[in-house]
N, C-alpha and C positions, 0 to 999 in steps of 0.2 A: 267360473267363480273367481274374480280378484280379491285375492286376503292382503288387503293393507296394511294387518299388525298378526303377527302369532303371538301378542305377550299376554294378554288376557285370556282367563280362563274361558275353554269350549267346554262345552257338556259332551256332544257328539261325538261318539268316536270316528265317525265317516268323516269330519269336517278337522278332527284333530291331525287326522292321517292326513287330509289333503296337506293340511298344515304345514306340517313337519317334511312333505313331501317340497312342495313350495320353497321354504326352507334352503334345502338341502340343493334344489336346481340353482335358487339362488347365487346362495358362497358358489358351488361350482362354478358357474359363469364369472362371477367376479374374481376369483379366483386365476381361472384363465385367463382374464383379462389383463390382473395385476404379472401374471407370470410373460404375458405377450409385451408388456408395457419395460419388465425389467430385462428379457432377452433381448430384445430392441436397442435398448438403451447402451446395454454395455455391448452389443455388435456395433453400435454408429460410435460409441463415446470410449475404444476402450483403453484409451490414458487413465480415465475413470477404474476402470475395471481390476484393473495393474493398481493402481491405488490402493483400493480399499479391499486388497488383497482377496478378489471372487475367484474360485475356485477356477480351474482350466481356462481365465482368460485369458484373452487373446496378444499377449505380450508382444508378437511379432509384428505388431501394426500401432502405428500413430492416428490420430486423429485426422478424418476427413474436415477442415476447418474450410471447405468450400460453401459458398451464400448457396448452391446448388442440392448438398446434400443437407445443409440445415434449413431449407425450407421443403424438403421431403420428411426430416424430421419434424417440422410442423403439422404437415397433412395428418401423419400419425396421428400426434396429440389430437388432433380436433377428433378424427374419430375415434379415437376411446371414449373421449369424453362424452361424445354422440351415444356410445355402448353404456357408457355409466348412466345417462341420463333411465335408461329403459330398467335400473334397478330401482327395487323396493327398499329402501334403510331401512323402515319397520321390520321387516321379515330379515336383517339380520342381526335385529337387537340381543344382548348377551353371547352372541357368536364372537371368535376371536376375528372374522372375516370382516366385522362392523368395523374395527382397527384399518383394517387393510382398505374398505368402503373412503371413509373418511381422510385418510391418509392420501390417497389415488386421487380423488376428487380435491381437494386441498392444490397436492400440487401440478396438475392440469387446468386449473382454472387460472391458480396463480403466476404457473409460467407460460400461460398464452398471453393474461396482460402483462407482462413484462417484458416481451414485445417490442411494445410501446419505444420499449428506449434503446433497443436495435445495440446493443451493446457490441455485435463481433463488428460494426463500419468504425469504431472509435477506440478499440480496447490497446489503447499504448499505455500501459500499467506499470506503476513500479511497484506495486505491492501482488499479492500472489496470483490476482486475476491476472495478470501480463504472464508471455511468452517465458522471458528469462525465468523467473520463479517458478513458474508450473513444471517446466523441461530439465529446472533443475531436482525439483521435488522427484517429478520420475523418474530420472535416470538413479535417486538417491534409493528409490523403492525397487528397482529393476532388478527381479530373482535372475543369478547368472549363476547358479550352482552347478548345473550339469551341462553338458558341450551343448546339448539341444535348445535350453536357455539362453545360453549364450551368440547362436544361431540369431536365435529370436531376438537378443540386444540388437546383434548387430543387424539384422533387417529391420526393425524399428527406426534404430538414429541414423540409415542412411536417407532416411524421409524427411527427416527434417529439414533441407534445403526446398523442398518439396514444399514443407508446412508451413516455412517463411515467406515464401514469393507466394503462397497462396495470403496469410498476411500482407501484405503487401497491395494484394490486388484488393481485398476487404476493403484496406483504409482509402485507398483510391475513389473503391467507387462511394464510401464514406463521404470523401469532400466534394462527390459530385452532389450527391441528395443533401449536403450542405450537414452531416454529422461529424465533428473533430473533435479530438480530447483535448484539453486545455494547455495552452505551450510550459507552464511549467511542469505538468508529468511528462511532457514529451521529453523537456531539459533532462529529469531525471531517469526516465530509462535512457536514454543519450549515455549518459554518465555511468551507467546500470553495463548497459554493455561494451564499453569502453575498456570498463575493469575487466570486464570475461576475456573483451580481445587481445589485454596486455597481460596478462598472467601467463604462466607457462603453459602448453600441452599438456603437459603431466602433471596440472592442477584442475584440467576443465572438469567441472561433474562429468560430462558425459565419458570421460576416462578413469576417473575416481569408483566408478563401478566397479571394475578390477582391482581384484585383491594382490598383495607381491605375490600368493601360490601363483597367479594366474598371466607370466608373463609373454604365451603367446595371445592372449586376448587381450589384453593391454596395447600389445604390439600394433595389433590390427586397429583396436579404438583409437590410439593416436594416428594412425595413419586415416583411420575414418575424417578425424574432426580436422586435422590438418588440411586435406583435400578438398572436403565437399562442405563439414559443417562451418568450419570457419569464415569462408568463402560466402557461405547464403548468409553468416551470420554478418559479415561485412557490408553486403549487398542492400542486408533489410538497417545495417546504421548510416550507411550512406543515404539509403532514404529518405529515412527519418530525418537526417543532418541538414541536407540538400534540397530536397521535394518536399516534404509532410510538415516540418515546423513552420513558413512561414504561413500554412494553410490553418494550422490549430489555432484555438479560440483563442480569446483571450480571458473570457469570462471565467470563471472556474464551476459557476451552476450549471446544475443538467437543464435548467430552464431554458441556457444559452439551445441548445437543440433543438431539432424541431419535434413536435409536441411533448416536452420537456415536461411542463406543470404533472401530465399527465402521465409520463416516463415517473415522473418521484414518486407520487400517488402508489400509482404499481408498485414500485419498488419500495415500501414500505411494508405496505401490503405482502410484498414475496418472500423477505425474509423475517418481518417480526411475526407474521401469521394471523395480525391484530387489525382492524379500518380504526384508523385517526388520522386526523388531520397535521397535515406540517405545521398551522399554528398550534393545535395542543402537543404536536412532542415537543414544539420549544418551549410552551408553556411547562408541562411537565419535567424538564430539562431543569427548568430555573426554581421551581418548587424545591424537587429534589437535592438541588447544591448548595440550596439553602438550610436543609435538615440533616446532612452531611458535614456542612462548616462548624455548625451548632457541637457538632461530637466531637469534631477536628479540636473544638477549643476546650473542651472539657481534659483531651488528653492532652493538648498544650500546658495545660493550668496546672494539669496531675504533674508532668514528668519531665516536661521541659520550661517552668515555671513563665509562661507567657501567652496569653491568650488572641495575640495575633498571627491569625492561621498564615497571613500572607507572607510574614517574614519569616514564621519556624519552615513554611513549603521550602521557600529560598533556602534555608539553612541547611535541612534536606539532601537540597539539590548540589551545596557548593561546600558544604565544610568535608573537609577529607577525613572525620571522623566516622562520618555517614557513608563512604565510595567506597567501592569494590578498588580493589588495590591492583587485581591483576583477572585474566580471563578464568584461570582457572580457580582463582578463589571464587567468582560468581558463577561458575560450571558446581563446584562443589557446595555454595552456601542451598544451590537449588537438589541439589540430590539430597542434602539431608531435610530438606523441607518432605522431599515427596518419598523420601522412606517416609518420614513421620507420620503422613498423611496414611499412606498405606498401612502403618500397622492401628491406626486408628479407627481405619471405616469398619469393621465389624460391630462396634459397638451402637454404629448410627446406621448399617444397612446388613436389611437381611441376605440381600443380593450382593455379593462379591464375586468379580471375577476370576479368572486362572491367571489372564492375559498379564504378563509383566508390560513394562516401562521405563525408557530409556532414557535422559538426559543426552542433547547431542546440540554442540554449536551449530549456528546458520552457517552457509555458505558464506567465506570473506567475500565475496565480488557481489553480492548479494545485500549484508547487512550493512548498510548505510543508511536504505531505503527499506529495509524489512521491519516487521512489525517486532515489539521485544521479545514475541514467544510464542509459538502455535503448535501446531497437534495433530499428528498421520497417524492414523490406526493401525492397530495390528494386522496384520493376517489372520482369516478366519480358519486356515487350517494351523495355527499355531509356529508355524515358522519364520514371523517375523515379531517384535515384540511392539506395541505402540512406540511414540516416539517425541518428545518433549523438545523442541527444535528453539534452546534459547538464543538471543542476538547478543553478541558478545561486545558487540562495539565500541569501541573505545570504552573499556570497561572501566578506568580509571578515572572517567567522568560521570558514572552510573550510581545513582543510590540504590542502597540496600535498601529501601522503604520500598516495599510492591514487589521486592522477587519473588516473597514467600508466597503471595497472595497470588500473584501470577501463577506459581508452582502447583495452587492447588487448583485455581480454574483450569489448566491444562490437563493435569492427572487426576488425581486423589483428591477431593470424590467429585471433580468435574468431568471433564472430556474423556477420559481415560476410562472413567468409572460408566459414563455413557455409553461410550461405542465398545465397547466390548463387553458390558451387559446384554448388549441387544447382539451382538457378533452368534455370543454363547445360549442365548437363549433358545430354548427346542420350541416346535412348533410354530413359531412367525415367520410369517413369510418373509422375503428376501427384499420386498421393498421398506419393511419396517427396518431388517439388516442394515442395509447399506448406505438408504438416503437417507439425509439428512434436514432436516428446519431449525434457523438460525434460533430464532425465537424462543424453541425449544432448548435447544442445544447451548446457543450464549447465555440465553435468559439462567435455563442449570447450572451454569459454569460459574456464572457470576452470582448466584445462590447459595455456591457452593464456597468462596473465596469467602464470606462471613458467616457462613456453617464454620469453616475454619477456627472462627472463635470460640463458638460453640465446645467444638471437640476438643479446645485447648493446645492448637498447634502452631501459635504466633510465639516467637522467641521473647521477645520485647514490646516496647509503644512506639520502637522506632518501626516495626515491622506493620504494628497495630496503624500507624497511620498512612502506611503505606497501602494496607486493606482500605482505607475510608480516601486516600491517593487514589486507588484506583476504581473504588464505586463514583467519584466527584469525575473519574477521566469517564464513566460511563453516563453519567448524569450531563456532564460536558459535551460529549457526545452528540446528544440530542438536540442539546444548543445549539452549540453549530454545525451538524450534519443539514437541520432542516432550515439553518441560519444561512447556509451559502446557495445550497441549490432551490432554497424557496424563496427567502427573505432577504435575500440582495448582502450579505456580507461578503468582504471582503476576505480571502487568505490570509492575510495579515492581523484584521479583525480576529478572527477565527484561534491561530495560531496565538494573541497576547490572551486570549481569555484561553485555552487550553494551558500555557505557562501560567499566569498567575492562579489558578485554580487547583492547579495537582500537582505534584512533584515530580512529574515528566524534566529530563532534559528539554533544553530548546531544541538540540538535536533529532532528539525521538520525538519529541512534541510533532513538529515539521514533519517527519517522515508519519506517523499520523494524522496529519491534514491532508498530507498527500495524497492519506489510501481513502480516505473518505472521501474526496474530491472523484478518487477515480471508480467509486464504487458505490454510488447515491443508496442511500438508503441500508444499506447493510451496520452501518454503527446503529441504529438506532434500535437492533434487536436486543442487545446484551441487557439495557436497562427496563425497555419494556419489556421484555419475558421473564424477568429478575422479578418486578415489581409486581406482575402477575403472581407467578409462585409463591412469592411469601402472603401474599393476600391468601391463597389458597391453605396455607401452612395454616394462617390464622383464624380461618373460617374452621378449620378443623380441630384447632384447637380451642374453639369458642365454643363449638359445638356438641365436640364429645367428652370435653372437660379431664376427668379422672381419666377416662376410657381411651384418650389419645396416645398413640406408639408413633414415637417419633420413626423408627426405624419401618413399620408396615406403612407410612407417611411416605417413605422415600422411597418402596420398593411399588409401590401404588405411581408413583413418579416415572418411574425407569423402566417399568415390564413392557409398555411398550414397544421400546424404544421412543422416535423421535416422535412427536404430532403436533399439530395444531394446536394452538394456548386455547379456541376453543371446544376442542376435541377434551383437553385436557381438564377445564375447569368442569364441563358436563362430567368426566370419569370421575371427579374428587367429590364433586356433589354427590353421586350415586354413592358412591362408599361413606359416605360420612352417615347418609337416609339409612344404609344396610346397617353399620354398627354401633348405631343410635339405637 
């Protein structure tokens, strides 16, 4: 007997039993599947692993980045998904394992097509998909507490000459199947690594690890990266310098690659979790920065008595009444932002976590080209605390409009508030723990930066428009993410409508075109999973009127962890039908 649904009532007890029996082989099997799917994953990936602090990984190893072991990590994926196809989702309706179902299937489907755009023959990145950023991020998270740890540093970073000329051979055979990254990211990690190779020894991240307690381990890292890493690190700029630039594109769309149209598609698909089309996010794009500018002038009219958004943005951007004076007053305007946020989420979430949060500048050789602020989780056994990574650069040309807002998409009650609600959560499994969906994850964050108002945690209207600054950089976003790699705009294009639109420096502005250019599809999550969720806020609160809790509203949000925007609008609909 095949039982396609256990959720209606059986009269039977013979057929309830099969039922429940059903059931129960079911989650098992999927179950294991999701457990064979994340042991996998963090044995092939475990830079990953070292990341998002999972218990006993495997610290002592870099990533295999050979086209050999990530097409063995494809075989994988297809047969999981082979394995998932032979479940029943009826029979694990109301199960926490439907979670796990939905989640699994999501993203095996989604990063098979994605595929498509063959991202390791082309990844010269100045933003954190590239080499530089990610090697520095982990050597920033690398547990070196005990001499055994530190064992394991030091067998990890002597791989990395290793992991570069395997780079190397990627982008090679990249220009033969005719995939290149565009020559202006190439200019920029040029310049990216340039700065690492002129700085001192005893500034490299990969030595910054070691504490002054730890001067024989120091010792040995600077002589590591003196020797060996410096060297492969020369090797792969001389490449790029010499060989690889005059072979990169010119174009800056992923269209420019071969099957490009259908690389975007994918990638839209991968990380908003949403099918639309690249003309409706640009249409969507230009909707929404139109119903943004509309508020942008109402607080012009309030407080800075002028209803042209375009010249108060300037104002913004260039009167030094507005600029961060120096690094550390924009280190400290962002810490009293994100206490404030933190003593505030109780009131708006029933779920709070343990996990603290840290305030920490980017790497100097780094923020030119890094983004203004992003976000490493904690450790899930508690000895590391999240990690709020702002860009300091040239801070004395930086407006104070959008640090705050930035502060709370990172932490309180964004990203912070995410990933370590699900870190701490008991009984989910490990793949709702760890991975992550942009969709989910930007769409919260940037939900969560006008929750901000809500709770009452903007200073001023200088900050307040710094909030609607950086919903217009998300709405912008979409303009021209699906403006370059679908509809033929120019970088230049791209870049004057990011500055006249928001209050980005032209600096920062640029260095977000950049990451967009080298990352298709990835901007386009934060505004559509944004614009999802409050649709969903307002359908609930349309619905159950009186009976709406904002606070079980957001815990109904987070329990999961990460999912699907349509995983996610089915879960809110069901709770709205229950407490109706």
């Amino acid at each position: 007997m095949r039982l396609e649904s256990c959720s209606a009532p059986v009269l039977a007890a013979l057929v309830l039993g099969a039922c429940g029996e059903a059931q129960n082989d079911v989650a098992v099997r999927l179950t294991a599947l999701a457990d064979a799917y994340v042991q996998n994953y963090f044995e092939t990936f475990p830079n990953d692993a070292t990341a998002l602090g999972v218990p006993d990984a495997p610290h002592h190893r870099m990533n295999d980045n050979s086209l050999a072991t990530l097409s063995s990590w494809h075989e994988k994926e297809e047969g999981w998904l082979a394995e998932l196809g032979d479940v029943d989702p009826p029979l694990l309706e109301g199960r926490p394992e439907a979670v796990t179902y939905g989640f699994l299937l999501n993203l095996l489907e989604s990063s098979i097509a994605f595929r498509e755009c063959r991202m390791e023959l082309w990844n010269v990145s100045p933003t954190w998909t590239g080499w530089p950023s990610q090697l520095a991020q982990l050597a920033n998270l690398q547990p070196v507490e005990t001499e055994e740890l530190k064992q394991s540093a030091l067998s990890r970073y002597s791989e990395v000459p290793r992991y570069l000329d395997t780079e190397i051979e990627n982008l090679r055979e990249g220009i033969r199947l005719g995939y290149t990254a565009p020559r202006n990211n190439v200019g920029a990690v040029l310049e990216q690594i340039n700065a690492l190779l002129d700085s001192p020894i005893s500034e490299s991240p990969f030595v910054q690890m070691a504490t002054d307690e730890m001067p024989e381990f120091r010792s040995e890292l600077e002589t590591l990266v003196a020797s060996e890493i410096r060297p492969a690190i020369t090797r792969y700029r001389d490449f790029i310098g010499d060989e690889y630039l005059a072979s990169a594109r010119e174009a800056i769309g992923v269209e420019a690659n071969p099957g490009g149209s259908e690389c975007y598609l994918a990638a839209i698909r991968y990380y908003s979790t949403v099918d639309i089309s690249p003309q409706e996010v640009h249409e969507t794009g230009l909707r929404e920065m139109e119903t943004i500018l509309n508020e942008m002038r109402e607080i012009g009219e309030r407080s800075f008595g002028t209803t042209e958004v375009f010249e108060l943005l300037e104002s913004l951007r260039s009167d030094p009444d507005y600029l961060f004076r120096s690094r550390r007053e924009m280190i400290a305007y962002a810490e009293g932002a994100v206490e404030r946020a933190r003593m505030g989420v109780p009131e708006w979430f029933g779920l709070v976590p343990e996990a603290s949060v840290v305030v920490e500048p980017v790497p100097q050789f780094q923020e030119k080209s890094a983004p203004g602020g992003f976000y490493n989780p904690p450790a899930e056994d508690g000895s590391r605390p999240g990690i709020y990574m702002i860009n300091t650069y040239q801070a004395d040309r930086e407006s104070k409009a959008g640090l705050e807002a930035t502060a709370f998409h990172e932490t309180y009650p964004g990203h912070h508030l995410q990933g370590s609600i699900a870190l701490e959560r008991e009984g989910m499994h490990p793949i709702s723990r760890y991975f992550y969906l942009s969709g989910f994850g930007e769409g919260g964050a940037l939900y969560s930066e006008r929750l901000g108002e809500e709770m009452g945690l903007y200073s001023s209207d200088v900050d307040r428009m710094g909030l609607l600054s950086n919903e217009a950089l998300r709405a912008a976003r979409l303009v021209v993410d699906a403006g370059m790699h679908a509809l033929g705009w120019t970088r230049q294009q791209a870049l004057d409508y990011l500055v006249t639109h928001t209050a980005e420096s032209r600096a920062r502005a640029a260095a977000e075109i950049d990451r967009y250019i080298a990352v298709p599809g990835q901007a386009t999550s934060y505004m559509l999973g944004n614009l999802e969720i409050r649709l969903l806020r307002e359908l609930a609160e349309r619905e159950l009127g009186a009976d709406f809790d904002v606070r079980s509203f957001h815990d109904r949000i987070l329990e999961d962890g990460s999912v699907p925007l349509t995983m996610l609008r089915e879960k809110i609909e069901r709770w709205v039908s229950r407490t109706r």
